[in-house]
C-alpha positions in Angstrom: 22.4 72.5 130.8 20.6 71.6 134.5 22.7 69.0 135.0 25.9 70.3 134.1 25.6 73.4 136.2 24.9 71.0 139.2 28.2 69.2 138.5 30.0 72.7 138.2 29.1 73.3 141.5 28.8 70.7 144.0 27.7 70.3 147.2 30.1 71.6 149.7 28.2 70.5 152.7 28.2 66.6 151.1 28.2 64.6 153.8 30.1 62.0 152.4 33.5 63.3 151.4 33.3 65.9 154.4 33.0 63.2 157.0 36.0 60.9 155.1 37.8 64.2 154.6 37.4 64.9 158.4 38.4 61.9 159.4 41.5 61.2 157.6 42.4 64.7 159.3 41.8 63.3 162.9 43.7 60.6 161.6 47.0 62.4 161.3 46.3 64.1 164.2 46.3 61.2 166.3 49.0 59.8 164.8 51.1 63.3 165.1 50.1 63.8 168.9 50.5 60.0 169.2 53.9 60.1 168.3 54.3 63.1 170.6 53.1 60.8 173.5 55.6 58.3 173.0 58.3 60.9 173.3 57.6 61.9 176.1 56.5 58.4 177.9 60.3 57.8 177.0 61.7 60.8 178.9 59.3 60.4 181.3 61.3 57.1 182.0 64.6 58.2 181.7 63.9 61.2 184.2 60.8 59.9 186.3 62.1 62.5 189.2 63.0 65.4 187.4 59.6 64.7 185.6 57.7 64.9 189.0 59.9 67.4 190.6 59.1 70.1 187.5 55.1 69.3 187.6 55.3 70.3 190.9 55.9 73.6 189.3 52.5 73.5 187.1 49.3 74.5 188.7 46.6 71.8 189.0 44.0 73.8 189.9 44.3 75.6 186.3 44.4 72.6 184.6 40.9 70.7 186.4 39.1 73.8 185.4 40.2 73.5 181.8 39.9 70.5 181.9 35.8 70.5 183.1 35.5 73.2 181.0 36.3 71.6 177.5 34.4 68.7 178.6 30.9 70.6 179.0 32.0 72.3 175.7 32.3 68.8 174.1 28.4 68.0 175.9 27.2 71.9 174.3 28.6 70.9 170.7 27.1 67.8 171.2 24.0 68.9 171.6 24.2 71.7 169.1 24.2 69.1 166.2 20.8 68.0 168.2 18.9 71.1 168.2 19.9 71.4 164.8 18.4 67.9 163.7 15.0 68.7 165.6 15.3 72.3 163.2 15.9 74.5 166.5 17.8 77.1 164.8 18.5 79.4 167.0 19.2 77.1 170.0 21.6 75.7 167.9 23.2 78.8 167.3 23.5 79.5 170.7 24.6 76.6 171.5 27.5 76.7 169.3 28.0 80.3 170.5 28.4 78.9 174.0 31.3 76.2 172.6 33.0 78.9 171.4 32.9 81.3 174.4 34.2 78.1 176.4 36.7 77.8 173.7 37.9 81.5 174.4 38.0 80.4 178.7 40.2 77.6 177.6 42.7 80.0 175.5 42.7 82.5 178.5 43.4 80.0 181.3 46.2 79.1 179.2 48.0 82.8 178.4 47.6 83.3 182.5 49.1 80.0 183.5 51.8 80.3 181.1 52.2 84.3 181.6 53.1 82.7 185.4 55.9 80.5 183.9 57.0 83.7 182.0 57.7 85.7 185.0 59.1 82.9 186.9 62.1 82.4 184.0 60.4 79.3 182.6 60.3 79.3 178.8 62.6 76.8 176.9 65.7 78.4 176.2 65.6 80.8 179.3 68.8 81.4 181.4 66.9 80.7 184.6 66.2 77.3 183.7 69.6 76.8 182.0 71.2 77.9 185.1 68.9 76.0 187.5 66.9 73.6 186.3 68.4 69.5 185.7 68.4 68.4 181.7 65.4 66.1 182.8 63.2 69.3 184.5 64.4 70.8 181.1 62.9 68.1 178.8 59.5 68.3 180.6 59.1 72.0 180.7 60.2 71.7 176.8 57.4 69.1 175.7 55.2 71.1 178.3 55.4 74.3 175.7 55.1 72.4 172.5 52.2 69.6 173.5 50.3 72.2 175.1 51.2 75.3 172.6 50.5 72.9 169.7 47.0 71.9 171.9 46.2 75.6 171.9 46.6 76.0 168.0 44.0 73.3 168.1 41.5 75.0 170.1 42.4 78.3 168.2 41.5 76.4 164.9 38.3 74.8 166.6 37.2 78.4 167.4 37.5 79.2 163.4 35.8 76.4 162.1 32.6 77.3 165.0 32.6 80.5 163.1 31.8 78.9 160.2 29.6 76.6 161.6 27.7 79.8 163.2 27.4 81.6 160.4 26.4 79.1 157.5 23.6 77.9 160.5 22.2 81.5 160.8 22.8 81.9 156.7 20.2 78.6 156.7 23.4 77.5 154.8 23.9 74.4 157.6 20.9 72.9 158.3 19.0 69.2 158.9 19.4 68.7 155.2 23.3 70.0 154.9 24.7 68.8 158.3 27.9 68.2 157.7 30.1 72.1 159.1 28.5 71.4 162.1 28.9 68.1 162.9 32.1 68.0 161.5 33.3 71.0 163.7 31.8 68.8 166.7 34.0 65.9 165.7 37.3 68.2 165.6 36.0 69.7 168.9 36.3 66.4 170.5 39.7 65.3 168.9 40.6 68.4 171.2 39.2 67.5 174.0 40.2 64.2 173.9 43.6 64.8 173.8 43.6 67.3 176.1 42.0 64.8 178.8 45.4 62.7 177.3 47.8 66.2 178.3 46.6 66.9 181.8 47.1 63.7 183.9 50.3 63.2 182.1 51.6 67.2 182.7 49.6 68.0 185.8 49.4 64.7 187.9 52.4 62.9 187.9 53.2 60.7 190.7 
């Protein structure tokens, strides 16, 4: 009877098929924003000055600081997963809590700079930008909305699975034994960053 209850209710923190789950997530993911990539390395070619003429219009400044920002979130996850191996509980909870708050600066940032393009007419679809923007400042400002938009859903699901990660920590639910929330929320938390490092040179510093 032991042993059949055990199989009735495995363990959901396995590392195994978390980590092989995780990855074959990150997987697609790559491949989706990969594909994304190419698409626009091909406009990008097609319309190299409209390209540069309509980053002019995004602000750089915005995009370092979210930039650093999610890159000292990726070093605070990081080292969440080690305070958590050496059984520092409640540094790794605040350490997590800190990823998250950075997580939050990220999404902000983000509603301000495009709350900017808002009042300046710039949304795909808008008549400003129909009226006075070339097809190729068009295409850029289009991919700009849906590689960045679809970057923020990231971060938004990021923040979620952190939640988790906090609370099964604190619950003693994650822990050194059962590992694998937290480190697999770290290994999404980088897919984001990384790809964001991937989003701003190509958005924000076009030469």
């Amino acid at each position: 009877m032991e042993n059949s209850h055990h199989i009735e209710h495995p363990d959901m923190y396995d590392p195994e098929s978390s980590k092989v789950g995780m990855w074959l997530f990150i997987f697609t993911e790559l491949l989706l924003f990969g594909g994304l990539f190419i698409v626009y390395s091909v406009y990008r070619f097609m319309n190299p000055d409209a390209f540069h003429l309509a980053a002019e219009e995004l602000n750089t400044t915005i995009g370092a600081v979210n930039t650093i920002i999610l890159l000292i979130s990726s070093m605070t996850i990081a080292m969440s997963t080690t305070a958590m191996q050496k059984g520092q509980k409640k540094l790794t909870i605040l350490l997590i809590v800190i990823t998250f708050l950075i997580g939050i600066g990220f999404l902000v940032n983000k509603y301000f700079e495009w709350g900017i393009k808002f009042e300046h007419g710039i949304w795909p679809g808008s008549e400003h930008m129909i009226n006075n923007f070339s097809q190729g400042e068009i295409l850029f400002f289009g991919l700009y909305f849906v590689m960045t938009g679809l970057h923020a859903l990231h971060i938004v699901i990021g923040l979620i699975v952190m939640g988790f990660a906090i609370s099964g920590v604190s619950k003693g639910k994650v822990n050194v034994e059962r590992p694998s929330l937290l480190e697999n929320a770290g290994l999404y938390w980088h897919l984001v960053d990384l790809i964001w490092i991937f989003l701003f040179p190509l958005f924000y510093l076009i030469t």
